[in-house]
C-alpha positions in Angstrom: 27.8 -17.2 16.9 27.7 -16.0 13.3 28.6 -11.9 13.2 28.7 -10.2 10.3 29.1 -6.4 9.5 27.9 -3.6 7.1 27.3 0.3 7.4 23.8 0.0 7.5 21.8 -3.2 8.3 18.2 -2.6 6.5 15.3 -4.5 8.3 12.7 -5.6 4.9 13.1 -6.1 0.8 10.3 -4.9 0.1 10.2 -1.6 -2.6 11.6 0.7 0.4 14.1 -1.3 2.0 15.3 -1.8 -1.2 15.3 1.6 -2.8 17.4 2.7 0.4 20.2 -0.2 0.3 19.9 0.8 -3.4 20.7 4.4 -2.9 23.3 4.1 0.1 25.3 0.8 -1.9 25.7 2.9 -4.6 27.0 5.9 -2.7 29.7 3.8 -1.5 28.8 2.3 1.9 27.9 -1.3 2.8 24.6 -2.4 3.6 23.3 -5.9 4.5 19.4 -5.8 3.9 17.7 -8.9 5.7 14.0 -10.1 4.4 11.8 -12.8 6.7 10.2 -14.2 4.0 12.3 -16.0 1.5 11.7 -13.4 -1.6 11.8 -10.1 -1.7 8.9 -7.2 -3.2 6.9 -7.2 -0.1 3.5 -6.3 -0.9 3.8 -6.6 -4.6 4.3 -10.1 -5.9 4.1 -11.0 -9.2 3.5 -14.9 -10.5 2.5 -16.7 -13.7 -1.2 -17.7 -14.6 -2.1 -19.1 -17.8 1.7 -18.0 -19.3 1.5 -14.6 -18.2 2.6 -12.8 -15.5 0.0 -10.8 -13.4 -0.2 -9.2 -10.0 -0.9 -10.3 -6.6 0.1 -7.7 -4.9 0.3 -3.5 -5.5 0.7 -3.2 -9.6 -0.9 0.8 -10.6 1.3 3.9 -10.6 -0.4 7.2 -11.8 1.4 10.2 -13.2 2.0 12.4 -10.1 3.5 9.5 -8.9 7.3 10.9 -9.4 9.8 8.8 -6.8 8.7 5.3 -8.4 8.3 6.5 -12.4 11.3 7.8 -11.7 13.3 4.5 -10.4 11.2 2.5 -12.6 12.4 4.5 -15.5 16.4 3.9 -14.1 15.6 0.5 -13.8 14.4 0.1 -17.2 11.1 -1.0 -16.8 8.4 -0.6 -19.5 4.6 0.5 -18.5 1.5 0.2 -20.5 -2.0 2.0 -19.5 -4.3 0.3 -17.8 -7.7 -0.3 -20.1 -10.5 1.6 -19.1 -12.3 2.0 -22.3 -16.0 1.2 -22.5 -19.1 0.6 -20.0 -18.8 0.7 -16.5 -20.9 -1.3 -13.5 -22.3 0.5 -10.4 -23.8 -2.2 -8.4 -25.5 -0.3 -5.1 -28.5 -1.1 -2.8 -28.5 -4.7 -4.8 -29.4 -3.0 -8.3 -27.0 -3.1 -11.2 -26.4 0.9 -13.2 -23.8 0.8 -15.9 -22.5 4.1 -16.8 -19.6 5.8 -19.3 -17.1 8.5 -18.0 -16.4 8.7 -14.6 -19.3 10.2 -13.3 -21.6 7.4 -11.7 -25.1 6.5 -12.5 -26.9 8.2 -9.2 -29.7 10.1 -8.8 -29.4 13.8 -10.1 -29.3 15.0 -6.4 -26.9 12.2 -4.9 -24.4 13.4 -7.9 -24.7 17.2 -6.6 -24.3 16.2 -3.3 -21.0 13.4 -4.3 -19.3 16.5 -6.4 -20.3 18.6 -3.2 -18.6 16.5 -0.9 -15.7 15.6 -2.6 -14.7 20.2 -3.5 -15.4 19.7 0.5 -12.6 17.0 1.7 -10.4 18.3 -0.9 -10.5 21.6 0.6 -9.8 20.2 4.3 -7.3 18.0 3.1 -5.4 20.9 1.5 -5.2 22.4 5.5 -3.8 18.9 7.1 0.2 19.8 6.4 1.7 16.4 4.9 4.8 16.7 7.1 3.1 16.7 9.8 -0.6 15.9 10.0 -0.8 16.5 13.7 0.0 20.5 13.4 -3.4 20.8 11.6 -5.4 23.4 13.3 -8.0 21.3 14.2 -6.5 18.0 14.3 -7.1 16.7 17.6 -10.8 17.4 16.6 -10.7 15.4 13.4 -8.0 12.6 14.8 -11.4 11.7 17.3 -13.9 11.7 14.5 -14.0 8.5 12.4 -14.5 9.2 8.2 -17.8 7.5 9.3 -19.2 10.0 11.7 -18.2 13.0 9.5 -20.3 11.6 6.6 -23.5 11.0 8.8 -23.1 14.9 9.6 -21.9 16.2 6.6 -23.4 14.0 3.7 -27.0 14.0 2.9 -28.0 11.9 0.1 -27.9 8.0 0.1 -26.1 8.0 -3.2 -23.1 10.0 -2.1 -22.7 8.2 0.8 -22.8 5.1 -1.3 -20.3 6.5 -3.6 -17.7 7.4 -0.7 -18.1 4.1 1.3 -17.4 2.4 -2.1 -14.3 5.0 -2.7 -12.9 4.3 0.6 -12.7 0.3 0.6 -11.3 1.2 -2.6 -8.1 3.4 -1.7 -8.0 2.0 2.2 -9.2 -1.5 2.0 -11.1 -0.7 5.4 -14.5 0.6 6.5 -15.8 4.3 7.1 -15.8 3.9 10.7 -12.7 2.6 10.9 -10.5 5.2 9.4 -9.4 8.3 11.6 -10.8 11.3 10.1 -7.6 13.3 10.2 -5.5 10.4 8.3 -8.4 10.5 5.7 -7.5 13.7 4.6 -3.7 13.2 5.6 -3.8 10.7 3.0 -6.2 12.6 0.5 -3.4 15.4 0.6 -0.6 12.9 0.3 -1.9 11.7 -2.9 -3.0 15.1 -4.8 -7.0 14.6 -4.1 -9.4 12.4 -3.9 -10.1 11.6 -7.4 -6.7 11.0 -8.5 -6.9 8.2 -5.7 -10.4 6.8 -7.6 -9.8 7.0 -11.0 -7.4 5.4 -13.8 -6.9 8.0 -16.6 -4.7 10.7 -15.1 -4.6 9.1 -11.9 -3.1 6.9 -9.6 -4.5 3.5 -11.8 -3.4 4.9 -14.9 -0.7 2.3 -15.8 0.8 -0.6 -15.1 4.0 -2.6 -15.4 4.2 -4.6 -18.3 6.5 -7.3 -16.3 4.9 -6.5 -13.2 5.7 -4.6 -10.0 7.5 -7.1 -8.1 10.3 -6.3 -10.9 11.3 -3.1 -9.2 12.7 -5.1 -6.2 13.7 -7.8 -8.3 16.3 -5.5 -10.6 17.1 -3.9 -7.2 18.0 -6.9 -5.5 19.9 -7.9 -8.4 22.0 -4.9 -8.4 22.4 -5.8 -4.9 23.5 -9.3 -5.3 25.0 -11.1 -2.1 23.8 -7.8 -0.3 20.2 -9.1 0.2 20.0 -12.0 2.4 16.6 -14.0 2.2 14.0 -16.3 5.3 16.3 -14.5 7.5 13.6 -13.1 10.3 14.8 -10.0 12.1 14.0 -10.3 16.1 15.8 -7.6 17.9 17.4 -4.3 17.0 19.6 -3.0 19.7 21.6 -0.2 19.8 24.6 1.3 21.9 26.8 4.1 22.1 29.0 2.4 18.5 26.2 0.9 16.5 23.4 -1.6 16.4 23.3 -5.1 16.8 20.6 -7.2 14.1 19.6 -10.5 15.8 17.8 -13.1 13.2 16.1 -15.7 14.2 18.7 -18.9 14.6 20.3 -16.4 16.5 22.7 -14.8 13.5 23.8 -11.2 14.2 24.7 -8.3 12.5 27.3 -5.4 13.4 26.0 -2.0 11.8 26.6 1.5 12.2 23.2 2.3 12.1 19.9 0.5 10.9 16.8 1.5 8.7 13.5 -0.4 9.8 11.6 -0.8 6.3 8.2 -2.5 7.4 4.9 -1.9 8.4 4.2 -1.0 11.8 2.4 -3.6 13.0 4.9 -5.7 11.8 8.0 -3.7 13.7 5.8 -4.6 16.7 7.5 -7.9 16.9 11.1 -6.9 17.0 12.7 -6.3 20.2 14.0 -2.0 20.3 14.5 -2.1 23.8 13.3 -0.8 26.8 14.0 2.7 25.6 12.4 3.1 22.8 9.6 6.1 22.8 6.0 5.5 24.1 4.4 7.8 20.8 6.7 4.6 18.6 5.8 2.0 20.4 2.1 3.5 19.8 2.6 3.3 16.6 3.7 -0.2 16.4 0.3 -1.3 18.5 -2.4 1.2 16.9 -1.5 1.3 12.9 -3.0 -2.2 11.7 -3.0 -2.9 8.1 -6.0 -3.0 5.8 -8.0 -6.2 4.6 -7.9 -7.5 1.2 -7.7 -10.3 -0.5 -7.0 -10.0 -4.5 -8.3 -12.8 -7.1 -6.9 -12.7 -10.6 -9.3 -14.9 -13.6 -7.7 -15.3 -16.8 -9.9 -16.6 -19.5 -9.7 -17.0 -23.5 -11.1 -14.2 -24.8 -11.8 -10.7 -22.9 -15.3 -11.5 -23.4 -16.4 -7.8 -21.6 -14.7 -6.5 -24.0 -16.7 -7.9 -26.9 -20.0 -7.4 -24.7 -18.4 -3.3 -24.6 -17.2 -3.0 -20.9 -14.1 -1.6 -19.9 -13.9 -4.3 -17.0 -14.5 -1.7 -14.0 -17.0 -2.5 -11.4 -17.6 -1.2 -8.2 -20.0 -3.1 -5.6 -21.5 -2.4 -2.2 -22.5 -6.2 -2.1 -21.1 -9.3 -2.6 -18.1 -10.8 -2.2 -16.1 -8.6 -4.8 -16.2 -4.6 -4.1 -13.7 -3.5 -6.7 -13.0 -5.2 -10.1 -10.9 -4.0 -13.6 -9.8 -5.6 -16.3 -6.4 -7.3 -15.9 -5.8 -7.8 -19.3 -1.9 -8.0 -20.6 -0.4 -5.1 -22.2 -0.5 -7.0 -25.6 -4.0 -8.0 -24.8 -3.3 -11.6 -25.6 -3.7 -12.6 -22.0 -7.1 -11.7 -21.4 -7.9 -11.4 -17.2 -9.8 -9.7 -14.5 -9.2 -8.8 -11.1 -11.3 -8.5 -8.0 -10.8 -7.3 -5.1 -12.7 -8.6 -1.8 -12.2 -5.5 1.0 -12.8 -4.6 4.6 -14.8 -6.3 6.8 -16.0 -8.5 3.5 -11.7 -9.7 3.4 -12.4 -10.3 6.8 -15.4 -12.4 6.5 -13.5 -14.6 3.9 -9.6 -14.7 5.1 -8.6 -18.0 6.4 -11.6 -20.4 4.2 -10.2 -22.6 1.5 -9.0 -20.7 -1.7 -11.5 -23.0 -4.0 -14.5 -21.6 -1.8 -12.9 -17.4 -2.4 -12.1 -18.1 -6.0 -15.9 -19.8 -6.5 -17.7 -16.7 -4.8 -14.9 -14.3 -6.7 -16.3 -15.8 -10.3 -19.9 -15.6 -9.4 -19.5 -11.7 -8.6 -17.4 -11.3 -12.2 -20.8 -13.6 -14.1 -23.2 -10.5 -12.2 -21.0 -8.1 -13.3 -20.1 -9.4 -16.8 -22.4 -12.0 -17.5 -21.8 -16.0 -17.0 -19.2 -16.8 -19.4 -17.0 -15.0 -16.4 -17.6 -18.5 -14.6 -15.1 -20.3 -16.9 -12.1 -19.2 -16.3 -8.6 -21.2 -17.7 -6.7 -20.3 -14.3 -7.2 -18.6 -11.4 -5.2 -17.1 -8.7 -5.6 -15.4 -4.8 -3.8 -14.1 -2.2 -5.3 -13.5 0.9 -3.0 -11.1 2.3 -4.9 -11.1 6.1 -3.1 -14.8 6.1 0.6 -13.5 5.0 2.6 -13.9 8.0 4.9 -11.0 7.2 2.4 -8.7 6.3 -0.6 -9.2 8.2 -3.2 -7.6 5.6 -2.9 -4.8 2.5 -2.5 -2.2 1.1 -1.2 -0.2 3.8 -1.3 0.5 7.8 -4.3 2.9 9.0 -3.6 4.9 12.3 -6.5 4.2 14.0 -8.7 7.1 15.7 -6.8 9.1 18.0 -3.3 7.5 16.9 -2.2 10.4 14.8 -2.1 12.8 17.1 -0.4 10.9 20.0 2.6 9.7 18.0 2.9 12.7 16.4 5.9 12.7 14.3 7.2 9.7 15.5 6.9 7.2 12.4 9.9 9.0 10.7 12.1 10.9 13.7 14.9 8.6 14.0 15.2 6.6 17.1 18.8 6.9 18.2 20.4 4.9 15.4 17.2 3.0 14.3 16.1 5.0 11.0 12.6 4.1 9.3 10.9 3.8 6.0 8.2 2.2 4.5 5.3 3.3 2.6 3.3 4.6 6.0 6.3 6.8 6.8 6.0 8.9 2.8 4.9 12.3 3.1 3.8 12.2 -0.9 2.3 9.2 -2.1 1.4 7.3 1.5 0.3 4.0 0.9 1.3 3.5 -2.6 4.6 2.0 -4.7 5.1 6.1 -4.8 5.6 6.3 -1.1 7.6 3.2 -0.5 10.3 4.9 -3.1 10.1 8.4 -1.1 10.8 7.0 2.0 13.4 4.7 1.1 15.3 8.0 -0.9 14.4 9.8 2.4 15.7 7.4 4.9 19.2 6.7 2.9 19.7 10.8 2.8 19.4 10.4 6.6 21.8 8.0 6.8 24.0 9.2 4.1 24.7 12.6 6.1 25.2 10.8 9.4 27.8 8.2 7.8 29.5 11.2 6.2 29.7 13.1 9.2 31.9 12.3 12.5 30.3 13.3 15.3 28.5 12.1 18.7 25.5 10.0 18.8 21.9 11.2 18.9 20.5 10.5 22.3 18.0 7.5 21.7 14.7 9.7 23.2 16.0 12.4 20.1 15.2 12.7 16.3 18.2 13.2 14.3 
C-alpha cells in the first residue's frame, strides 16, 4: 500500500482548503491537500466562452468582505465593479416594472411595508450572536419556524412578500419555507444586513475578478505545487492516539498529525469518521443540504441592453431565470449576461439536456431585454445539482430545527479532525468571504496545536 506523510492532510481545494494549506505551508509545516475532482476552486470555476473568461461558479466580493479582498490583494489579483448602471426589470405576478435605484417598482404601501420588514430582520438578526447562533435568546423558537411561516405572520402586503421571496432565492438559492428561520438571520448577521446581501454598489455584488474567481485557488495551488494532489477521492478519516490516517479511493493513504475537513457538509457525509464521531456532527452531515442553482452565462456581440439603457439586472418570480446581471468583461469588449435558475425552479430543470436549459435560459433574457437576447455567439451552464462533488450551490442551509441540535458542532474540532468551509465562517457565511475566514481560522487551530507538545484532545471534546 502507498503511505505517505505530511503535518496536516487537508480534505478539499476548494477556496478554504486552500487558504489553510496556504497559511500552515507557509508557516513551515507540511501539508498534503487531496481534491476528488480533478481541479481545484470548488464552487467557483472559471472557463472560456467566446475568448473570454467568465464564471460558472461564485465570482462577486463586496467591500465588507475583508478575509478574501485581503488574500486576493496578496495574490495579486485585479478587480473591476460590476455594472449596474441604467434600468432595472421587476418581473412579479407575470407583469414586467422597470425601475432605477434600488428601490423596486411596488405599490406605495408594499414599498412601506418591504422597508418595514427589512429595519425588522435586521434588528433580530443583530440579536442571533454569529459565534454561536444557538445562544440566541429565543432560538429554539425561531430554529422551528421556517423564513416562510414568519412572513405569513409578519408581512402584510403582496409586494413585500414578493420582494423577500425574490431576495431569498437570490442570497440562498432555496425557497421561504425551506430555510430555518434562525439561520435566516444567522446568515443576515454574518453578512452585515440584508441589503448588503441584495445589492451591488456597496455590497456584496460590487465587484468582480477580472480573471475570475477560480484564480484565487489557482495562484494558491500554484504556490503549493506538488502539495495539492488532484481525482484523489477522500473515503475515510480515522484517527488514533498519534495521528490520522487519510484513505483515497484506490486505497492510497496518508499519515498526518492532524486533518482539516474543507467541504460541505453534505458532502463530509460520505467519508468514513468512525464510530465515534458526535451525534450533533453527524447531524450536521445529514440535515445541511446545499442550495439549488444552476448558472447560464450568453455572450453576444454587442451589450445590446446596454444600448436599449439597462443595466442588465432582472429579478423574476416566474420563469425559468429568477436572477439575471450583466456579465459583461471588465473592458466591456466581451459583452455577456448571466442568469440564474434557483430553488425548486433549479430543481425542476437539473438533470434535462443543457440545449433544452440554455433555450428556456435565452427566452427569459428576450422578455427581459428584448429578442435580440435569443442570439447569442456562445453559451455556457452548469447545473451544479448534477456536480458529484458538490451536490448543488451556493452554500449548505441547516434545515429547521438543525441549528439548534448541533449546536456548535460545525467548527469544535473532533479529536484531530479540524473543519473549514464556507458553512463553518462566522463573518461572511456562504460567500468566497467565508471560505477565506474559515480556512485562516482552521490553520490558527492547527498552527497552535503543532506548536505545542501536549496530550491529545479526547475525540467527544473541542479543542
Amino acid at each position: 500500500m502507498d503511505a505517505s506523510s505530511a503535518d496536516v492532510v487537508v480534505v478539499g481545494a476548494g477556496v478554504a482548503g486552500l487558504t489553510t494549506a496556504r497559511a500552515l505551508s507557509r508557516t513551515g509545516f507540511s501539508v498534503a491537500v487531496l481534491e476528488a475532482r480533478e481541479r481545484v476552486g470548488g464552487r467557483t470555476l472559471t472557463q472560456p466562452l467566446g475568448g473570454e473568461p467568465v464564471d460558472l461558479g461564485g465570482q462577486w466580493v463586496g467591500p465588507q468582505q475583508r478575509h478574501v479582498l485581503r488574500l486576493a490583494d496578496e495574490l495579486g489579483l485585479k478587480r473591476f465593479p460590476q455594472h449596474h448602471h441604467g434600468t432595472k426589470v421587476l418581473d412579479v405576478r407575470g407583469e414586467l416594472r422597470t425601475y432605477r435605484g434600488q428601490v423596486p417598482s411596488l405599490p406605495l404601501l408594499s414599498l412601506l411595508d418591504l422597508q418595514r420588514v427589512i429595519w425588522k430582520l435586521d434588528g433580530l438578526a443583530k440579536r442571533v450572536p454569529r459565534e454561536r447562533p444557538s445562544a440566541a435568546s429565543h432560538a429554539t423558537e425561531w430554529d422551528a419556524l421556517t423564513l416562510e411561516e414568519w412572513k405569513q405572520r409578519h408581512v402584510p402586503t403582496w409586494g413585500a412578500r414578493a420582494a423577500l421571496d425574490i431576495a431569498t432565492r437570490a442570497v440562498f438559492a432555496a425557497e421561504p419555507s425551506e430555510l430555518s428561520f434562525l439561520h435566516f438571520l444567522f446568515y443576515v448577521h454574518s453578512n452585515h444586513g440584508l441589503m448588503p446581501l441584495t445589492t451591488i454598489e456597496g455590497g456584496a455584488q460590487a465587484e468582480r475578478f477580472k480573471d475570475g474567481a477560480q484564480a484565487l485557488s489557482l495562484r494558491m495551488a500554484a504556490e503549493l505545487g506538488p502539495s495539492v494532489h488532484l481525482s484523489t477521492p477522500v473515503r475515510a478519516v480515522l484517527q488514533d492516539a498519534d495521528g490520522v490516517t487519510v484513505t483515497t479511493d484506490g486505497g492510497r493513504t496518508w499519515r498526518a498529525r492532524y486533518a482539516v475537513v474543507a467541504v460541505p457538509p453534505a458532502l463530509a457525509e460520505r467519508i468514513d469518521f468512525g464510530a465515534t464521531l458526535p451525534a450533533e456532527r453527524r447531524r450536521a452531515h445529514a440535515d445541511i443540504p446545499m442550495g439549488s442553482v444552476i448558472k447560464v452565462v450568453a455572450a453576444y456581440e454587442r451589450p445590446f441592453w446596454r444600448d436599449a439603457g439597462f443595466s442588465g439586472e432582472a429579478v423574476s418570480d416566474t420563469g425559468p431565470v429568477r436572477l439575471c446581471f450583466d456579465d459583461c468583461s471588465a473592458d466591456g469588449h466581451h459583452p455577456a449576461l448571466v442568469g440564474f435558475f434557483l430553488g425548486e425552479t433549479a430543481r425542476a430543470w437539473t438533470g434535462k439536456p443543457p440545449e433544452q436549459r440554455r433555450r428556456a435560459a435565452l427566452e427569459s433574457f428576450a422578455r427581459f431585454f428584448g429578442p435580440r437576447a435569443l442570439k447569442p455567439i456562445a453559451v455556457a451552464d452548469l447545473d451544479w445539482l448534477a456536480e458529484p462533488y458538490s451536490q448543488g450551490c451556493y452554500v449548505g442551509l441547516p434545515r429547521p430545527g438543525t441549528l439548534t441540535a448541533i449546536g456548535e458542532a460545525l467548527r469544535a474540532p473532533f479529536g484531530r479532525v479540524h473543519w473549514a468551509g464556507t458553512e463553518t465562517a462566522v463573518e461572511g457565511c456562504g460567500y468566497l468571504d467565508g471560505a477565506v475566514e474559515s480556512g485562516e481560522r482552521a490553520a490558527t487551530e492547527l498552527a497552535a496545536r503543532l506548536s505545542t507538545p501536549g496530550p491529545t484532545t479526547p475525540l467527544s471534546g473541542a479543542a
